[in-house]
C-alpha positions in Angstrom: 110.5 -50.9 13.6 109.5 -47.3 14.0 108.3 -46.1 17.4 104.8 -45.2 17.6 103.6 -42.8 20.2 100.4 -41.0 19.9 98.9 -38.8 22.3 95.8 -36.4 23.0 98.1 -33.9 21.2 98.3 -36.3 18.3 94.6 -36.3 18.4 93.6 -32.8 18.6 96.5 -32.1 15.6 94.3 -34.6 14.1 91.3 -32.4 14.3 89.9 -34.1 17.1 87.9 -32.3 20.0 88.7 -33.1 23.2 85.8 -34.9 25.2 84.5 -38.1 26.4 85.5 -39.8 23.5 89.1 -39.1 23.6 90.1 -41.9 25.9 88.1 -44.3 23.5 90.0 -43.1 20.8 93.2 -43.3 22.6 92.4 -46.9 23.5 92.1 -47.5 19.9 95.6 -46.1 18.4 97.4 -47.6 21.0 95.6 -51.4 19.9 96.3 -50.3 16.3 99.8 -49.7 17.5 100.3 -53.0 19.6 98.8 -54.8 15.8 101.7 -53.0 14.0 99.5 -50.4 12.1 101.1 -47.2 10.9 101.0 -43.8 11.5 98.5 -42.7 8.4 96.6 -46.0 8.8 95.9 -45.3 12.3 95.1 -41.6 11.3 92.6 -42.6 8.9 90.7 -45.3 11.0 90.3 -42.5 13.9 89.2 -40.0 10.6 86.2 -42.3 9.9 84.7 -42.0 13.4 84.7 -37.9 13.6 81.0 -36.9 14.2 79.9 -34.8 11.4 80.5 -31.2 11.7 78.2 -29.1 13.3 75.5 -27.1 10.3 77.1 -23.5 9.9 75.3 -21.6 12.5 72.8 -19.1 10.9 73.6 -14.9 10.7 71.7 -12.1 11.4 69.6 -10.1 9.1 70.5 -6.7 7.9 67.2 -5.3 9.1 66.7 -3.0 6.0 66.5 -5.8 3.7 63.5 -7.4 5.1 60.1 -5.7 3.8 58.6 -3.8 6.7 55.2 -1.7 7.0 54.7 1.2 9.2 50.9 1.5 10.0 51.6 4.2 12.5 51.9 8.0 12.8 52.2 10.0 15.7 49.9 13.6 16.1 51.8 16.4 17.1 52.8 15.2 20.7 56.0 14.7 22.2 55.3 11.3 23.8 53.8 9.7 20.5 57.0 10.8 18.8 59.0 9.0 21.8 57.0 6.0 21.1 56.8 5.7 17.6 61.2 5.9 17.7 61.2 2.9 19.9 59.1 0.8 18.7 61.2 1.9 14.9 64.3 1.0 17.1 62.6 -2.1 18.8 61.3 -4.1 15.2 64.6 -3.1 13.4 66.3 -5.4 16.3 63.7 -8.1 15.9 64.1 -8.1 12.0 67.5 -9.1 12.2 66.5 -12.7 13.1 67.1 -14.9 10.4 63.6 -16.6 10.1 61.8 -13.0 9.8 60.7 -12.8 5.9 58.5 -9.3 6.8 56.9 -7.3 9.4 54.4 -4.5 10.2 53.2 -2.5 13.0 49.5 -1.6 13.7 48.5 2.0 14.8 48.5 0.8 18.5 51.8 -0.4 18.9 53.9 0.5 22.0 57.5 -1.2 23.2 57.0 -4.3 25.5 60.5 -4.9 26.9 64.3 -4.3 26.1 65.0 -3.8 22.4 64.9 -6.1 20.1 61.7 -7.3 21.7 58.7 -7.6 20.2 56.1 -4.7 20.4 52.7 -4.7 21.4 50.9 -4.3 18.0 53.5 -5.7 16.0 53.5 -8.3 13.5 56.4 -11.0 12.4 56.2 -13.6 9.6 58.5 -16.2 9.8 59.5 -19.0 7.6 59.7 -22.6 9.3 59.8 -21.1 13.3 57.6 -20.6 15.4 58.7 -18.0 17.9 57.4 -17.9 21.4 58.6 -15.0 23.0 56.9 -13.8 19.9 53.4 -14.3 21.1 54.4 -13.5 24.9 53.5 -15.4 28.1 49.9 -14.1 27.5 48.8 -17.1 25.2 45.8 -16.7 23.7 45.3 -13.2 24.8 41.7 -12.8 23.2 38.0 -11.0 23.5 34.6 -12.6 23.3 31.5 -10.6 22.7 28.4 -12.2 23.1 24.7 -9.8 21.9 22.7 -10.4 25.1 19.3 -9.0 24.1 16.9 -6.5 25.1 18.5 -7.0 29.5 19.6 -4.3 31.4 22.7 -3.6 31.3 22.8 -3.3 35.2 21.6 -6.9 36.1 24.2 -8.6 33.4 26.6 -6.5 35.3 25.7 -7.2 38.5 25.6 -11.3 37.7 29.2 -10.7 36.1 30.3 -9.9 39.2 29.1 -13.0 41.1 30.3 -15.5 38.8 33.4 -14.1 37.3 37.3 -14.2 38.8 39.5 -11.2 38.6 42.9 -10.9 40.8 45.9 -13.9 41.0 45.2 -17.8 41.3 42.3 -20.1 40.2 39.2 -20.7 41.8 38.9 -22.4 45.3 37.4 -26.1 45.4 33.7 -25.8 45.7 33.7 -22.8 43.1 35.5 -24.2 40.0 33.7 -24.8 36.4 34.0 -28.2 34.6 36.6 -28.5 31.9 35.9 -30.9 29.3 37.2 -34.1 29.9 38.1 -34.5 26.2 40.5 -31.4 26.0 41.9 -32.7 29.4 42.3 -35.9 27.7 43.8 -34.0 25.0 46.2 -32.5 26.8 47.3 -35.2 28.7 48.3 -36.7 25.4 50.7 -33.5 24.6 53.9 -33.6 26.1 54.4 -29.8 26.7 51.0 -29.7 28.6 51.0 -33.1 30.4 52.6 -31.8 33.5 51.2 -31.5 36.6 51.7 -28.0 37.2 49.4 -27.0 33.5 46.9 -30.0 34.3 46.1 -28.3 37.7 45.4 -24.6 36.8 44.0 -25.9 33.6 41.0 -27.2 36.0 41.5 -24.6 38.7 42.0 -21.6 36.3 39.2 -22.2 34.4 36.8 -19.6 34.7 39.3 -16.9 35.2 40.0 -13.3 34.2 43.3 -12.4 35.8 44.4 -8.9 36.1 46.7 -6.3 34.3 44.3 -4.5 31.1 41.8 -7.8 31.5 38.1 -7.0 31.7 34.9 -8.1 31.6 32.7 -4.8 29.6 29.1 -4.5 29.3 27.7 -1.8 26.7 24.5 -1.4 23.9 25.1 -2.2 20.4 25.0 0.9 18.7 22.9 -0.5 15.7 20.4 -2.3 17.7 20.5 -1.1 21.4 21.0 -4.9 22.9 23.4 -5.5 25.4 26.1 -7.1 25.1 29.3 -8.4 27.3 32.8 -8.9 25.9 35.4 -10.2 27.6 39.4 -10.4 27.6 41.7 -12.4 28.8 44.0 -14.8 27.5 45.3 -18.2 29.0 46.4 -17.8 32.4 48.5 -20.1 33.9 48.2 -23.1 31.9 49.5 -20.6 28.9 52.4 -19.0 30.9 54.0 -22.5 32.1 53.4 -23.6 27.9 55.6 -20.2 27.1 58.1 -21.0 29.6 58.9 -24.2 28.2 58.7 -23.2 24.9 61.4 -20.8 25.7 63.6 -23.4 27.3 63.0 -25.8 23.9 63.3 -22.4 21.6 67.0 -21.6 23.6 68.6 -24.8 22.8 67.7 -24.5 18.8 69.0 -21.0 18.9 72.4 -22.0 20.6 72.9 -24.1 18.2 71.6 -23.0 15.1 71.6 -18.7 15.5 73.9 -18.1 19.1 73.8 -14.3 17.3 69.8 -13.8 17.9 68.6 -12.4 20.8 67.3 -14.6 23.3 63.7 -13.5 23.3 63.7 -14.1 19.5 64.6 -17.6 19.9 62.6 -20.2 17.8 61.7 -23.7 17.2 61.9 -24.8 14.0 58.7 -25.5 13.0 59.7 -29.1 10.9 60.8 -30.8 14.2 59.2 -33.1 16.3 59.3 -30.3 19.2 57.8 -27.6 16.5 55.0 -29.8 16.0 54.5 -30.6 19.5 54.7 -27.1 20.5 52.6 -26.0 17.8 49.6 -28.6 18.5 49.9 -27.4 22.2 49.4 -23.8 21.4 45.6 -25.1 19.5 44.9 -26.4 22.9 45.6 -24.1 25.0 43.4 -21.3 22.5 40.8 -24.4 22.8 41.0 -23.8 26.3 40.9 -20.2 26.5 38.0 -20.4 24.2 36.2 -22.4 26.9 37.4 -19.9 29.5 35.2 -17.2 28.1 32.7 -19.6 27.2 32.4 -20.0 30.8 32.1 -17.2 32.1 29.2 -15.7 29.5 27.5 -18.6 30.1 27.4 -18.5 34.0 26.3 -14.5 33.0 23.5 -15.4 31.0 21.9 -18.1 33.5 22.5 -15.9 36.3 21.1 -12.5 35.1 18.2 -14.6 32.8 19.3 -12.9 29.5 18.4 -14.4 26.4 21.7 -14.3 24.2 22.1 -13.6 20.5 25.5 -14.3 18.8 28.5 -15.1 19.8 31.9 -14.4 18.2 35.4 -13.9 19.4 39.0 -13.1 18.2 42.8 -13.0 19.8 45.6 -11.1 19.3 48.5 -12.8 21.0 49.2 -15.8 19.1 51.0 -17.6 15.9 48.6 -18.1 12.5 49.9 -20.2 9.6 49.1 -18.7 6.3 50.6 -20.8 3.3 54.1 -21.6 4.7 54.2 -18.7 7.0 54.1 -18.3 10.3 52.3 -15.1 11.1 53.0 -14.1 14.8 50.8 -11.5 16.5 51.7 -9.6 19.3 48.8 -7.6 20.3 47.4 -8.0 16.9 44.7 -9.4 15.3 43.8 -11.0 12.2 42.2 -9.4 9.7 41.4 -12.1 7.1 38.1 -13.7 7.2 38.9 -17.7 7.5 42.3 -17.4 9.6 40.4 -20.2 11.9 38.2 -22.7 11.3 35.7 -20.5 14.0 36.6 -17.2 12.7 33.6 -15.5 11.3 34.6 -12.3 9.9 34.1 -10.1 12.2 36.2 -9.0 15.0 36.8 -6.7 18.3 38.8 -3.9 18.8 38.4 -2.8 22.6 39.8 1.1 23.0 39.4 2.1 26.4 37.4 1.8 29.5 35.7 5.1 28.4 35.2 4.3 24.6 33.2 1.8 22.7 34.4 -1.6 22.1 34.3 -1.6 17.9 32.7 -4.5 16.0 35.1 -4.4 12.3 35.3 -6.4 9.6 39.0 -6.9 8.7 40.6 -5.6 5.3 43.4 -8.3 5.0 45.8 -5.4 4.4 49.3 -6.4 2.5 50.7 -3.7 4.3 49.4 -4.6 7.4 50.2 -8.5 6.6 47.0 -9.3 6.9 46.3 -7.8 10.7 44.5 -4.9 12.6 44.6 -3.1 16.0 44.0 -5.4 19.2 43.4 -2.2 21.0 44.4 1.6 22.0 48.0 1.1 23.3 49.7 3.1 25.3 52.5 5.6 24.7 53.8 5.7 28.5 54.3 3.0 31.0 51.8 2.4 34.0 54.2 3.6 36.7 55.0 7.3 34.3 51.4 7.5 34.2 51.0 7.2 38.0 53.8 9.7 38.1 51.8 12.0 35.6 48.7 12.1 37.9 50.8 13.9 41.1 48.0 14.9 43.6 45.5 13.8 41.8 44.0 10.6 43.7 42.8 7.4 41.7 38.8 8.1 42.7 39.4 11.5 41.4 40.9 10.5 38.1 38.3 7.4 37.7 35.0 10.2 38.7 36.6 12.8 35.8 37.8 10.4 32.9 34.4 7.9 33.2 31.7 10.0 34.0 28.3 8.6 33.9 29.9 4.7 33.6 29.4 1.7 36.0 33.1 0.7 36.7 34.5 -1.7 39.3 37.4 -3.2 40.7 36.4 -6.3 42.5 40.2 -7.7 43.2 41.7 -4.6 44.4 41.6 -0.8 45.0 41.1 1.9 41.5 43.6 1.1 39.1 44.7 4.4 38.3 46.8 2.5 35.0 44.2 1.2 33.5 42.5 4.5 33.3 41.6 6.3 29.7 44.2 8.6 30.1 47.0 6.1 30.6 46.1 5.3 27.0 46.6 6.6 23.8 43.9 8.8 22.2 41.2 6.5 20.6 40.3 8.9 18.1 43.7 8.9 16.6 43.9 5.3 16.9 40.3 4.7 14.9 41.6 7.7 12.6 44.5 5.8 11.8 42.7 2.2 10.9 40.9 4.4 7.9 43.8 5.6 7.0 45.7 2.9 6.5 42.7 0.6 5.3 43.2 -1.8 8.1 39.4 -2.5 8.9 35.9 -1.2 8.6 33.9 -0.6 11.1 30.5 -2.3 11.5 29.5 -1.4 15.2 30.2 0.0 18.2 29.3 -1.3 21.4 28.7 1.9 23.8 30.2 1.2 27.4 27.7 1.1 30.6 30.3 0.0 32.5 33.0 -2.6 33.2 35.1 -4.9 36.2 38.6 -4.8 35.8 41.2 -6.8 38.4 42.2 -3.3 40.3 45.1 -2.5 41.9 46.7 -6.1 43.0 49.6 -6.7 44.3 52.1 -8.8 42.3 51.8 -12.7 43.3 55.7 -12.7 43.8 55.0 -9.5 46.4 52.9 -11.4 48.6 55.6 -14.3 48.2 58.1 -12.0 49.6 55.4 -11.2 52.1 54.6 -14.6 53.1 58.3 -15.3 53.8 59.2 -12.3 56.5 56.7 -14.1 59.1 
């Protein structure tokens, strides 16, 4: 009788992977041995129970064969030149991911991290994904305007200050605003937001402004001469802990299914039980920063006595499905008249500090895939901008470049970064929106003034503080 011997050797000759299962299937050909079974019977019993090969993992693009719009030109200035090659350089990195179908970048579009990231003002349609590093950690980023009537501008100003929350953290106990039980209920019954860390600063957050470019602006419309406040924020901390776990979800699909794409680009496909988890989670969390503006306008009106008009708002950091597209906007904002169920036609395009807020009515440009500016953008960081000022002090630069204006920092010192000048011209930026047909402009709401965060410290700086005593 022949002599049998098989061995992990055997099995890996076999095509077998070594793992936890090869002292199973050892345990198995040496039984099939004791019963007398042959070599290519044995072989062909342990053939059956091979786990299905792994899909073919999926390439990258070649960027110049996916359709891409350039709503962008720079004047005749060094640093828009420098800006306008990176964020070239940045989307031709992004477009390489195998979901993108097209893109497109809005005239105030500036690089937000290492290449191949995502700029601000950029645009990405993607079939079946849903992208989160796409719409950043800033969920939801969005602006409210509400027409406040025939009120100073002063008093709604100074009630803003007493009832809104710029700077790090949620409100203390004794200070908070209600959230509605039925979206707490709601997301309770999600499993990326039932966690005790988003259920917390869902309640404690609520009411909140944050800091970075978040404001809180009070100007005249320009057609009628009411006042009017408009707000912008985005999610806080209940939308950074959702786009840290979508991240962690989006990392394991792309190991497995695209190890080639860049790890900010990561996705979740949007036909899985996680994409439709995650994508239900992300309508919550814009429910909830909806309710976060709603808040604080609310608490304005009853404490300054106004007598409010309407009410509309818009974001720009987020995913819309069109068709079977998924249209992700990073610092972007749609342009087509029923992209929400809310959506009334009419958006905001906030410039700077120093310029009106515009009131447009979107074009639903091809070119544009369907978006317009969020803003002004920048075509320098914060801390080259700082640089750029040398002996200038913040007062100084906030006395010359706003004039005439109402403007406070409740949270911290003058934000020198946040200043007109750290920003790029808003002429050229409105210039550009005719040009390229992007939107047309229906108001503008002249600034008396505004509250931004100020100069604050990071939170993980006051960490590091807290742990030297």
């Amino acid at each position: 009788m022949e002599h049998i011997e098989i061995t992990g050797e055997t099995l890996k000759e076999w095509g077998h992977i070594p793992g936890p299962e090869f002292s199973r299937l050892l345990e198995i050909s040496q039984a099939a041995v004791a019963a007398g079974y042959g070599v290519e019977q044995i072989k062909g019993k342990l053939d059956t129970m091979k786990p299905p090969p792994p899909p073919p993992t999926l390439p990258l693009q070649k960027a110049g064969d996916v359709p891409f719009h350039f709503n962008i030109e720079a004047a005749e200035d060094a640093d828009e030149v420098k800006n306008l090659e990176m964020v070239r350089e940045t989307m031709m990195a992004v477009m390489r991911t195998p979901t993108v179908t097209s893109a497109a970048v809005m005239p105030d579009a500036c690089p937000a991290g290492p290449v191949g990231t995502i700029p601000v003002g950029g645009v990405v349609a993607a079939k079946n994904a849903i992208h989160p590093g796409m719409h950043s950690a800033d969920i939801c980023c969005s602006v409210m305007m509400t027409d406040l009537g025939e009120i100073d501008p002063k008093t709604v100003l100074d009630a803003a200050e007493k009832v809104t929350h710029f700077g790090p953290g949620g409100r203390q106990q004794g200070k908070r605003f209600t959230m509605s039980q039925k979206l707490l209920d709601e997301f309770r019954a999600n499993r990326f937001l039932n966690t005790p860390k988003i259920l917390r600063m869902a309640v404690e957050h609520l009411g909140t402004q944050g800091d970075g470019n978040h404001f809180l602006f009070i100007g005249r419309s320009r057609n009628t001469g009411r006042t009017a406040i408009v707000t912008h924020h985005g999610s806080r901390g209940p939308g950074a802990v959702l786009y840290k776990l979508g991240m962690e979800v989006a990392e394991k699909y792309r190991r497995k299914l695209s190890p080639d794409t860049l790890k900010q680009n990561a996705w979740i496909p949007a036909d899985t039980e996680d994409g439709q988890e995650y994508w239900a989670a992300l309508q919550l969390i814009r429910k909830w920063t909806k309710a976060n503006h709603n808040a604080i306008h609310q608490a304005t009106v009853e404490g300054s006595g106004a007598q409010p008009g309407d009410r509309f708002w818009n974001e720009h950091n987020f995913v819309f499905k069109r068709e079977d597209l998924f249209y992700h906007g990073k610092g972007a904002t749609p342009a087509w008249g029923d992209y929400a169920s809310d959506a009334t036609g009419l958006t905001l395009i906030p410039l700077n500090m120093a310029e009106p807020v515009l009131v447009v009515r979107g074009k639903d440009a091809d070119h544009a895939l369907g978006f317009s500016p969020h803003g002004a953008g920048r075509n320098f960081s914060r801390s080259e901008h700082k640089r750029r000022m040398g002996d200038v002090t913040p007062q100084q630069a906030l006395e010359a470049e706003t004039k005439g204006l109402d403007v406070r920092f409740p949270a911290g010192g003058i934000d020198a970064s946040e200043l007109p000048s750290s920003y790029k011209n808003a002429a050229n930026v409105v210039r550009q929106i005719d040009k390229f047909n992007l939107a047309e402009i229906v108001d503008y709401i002249d600034p008396y003034g505004c509250m931004m965060a100020g100069d604050v410290p990071p939170f993980w700086m006051n960490k590091k503080k807290k742990g030297r005593r």
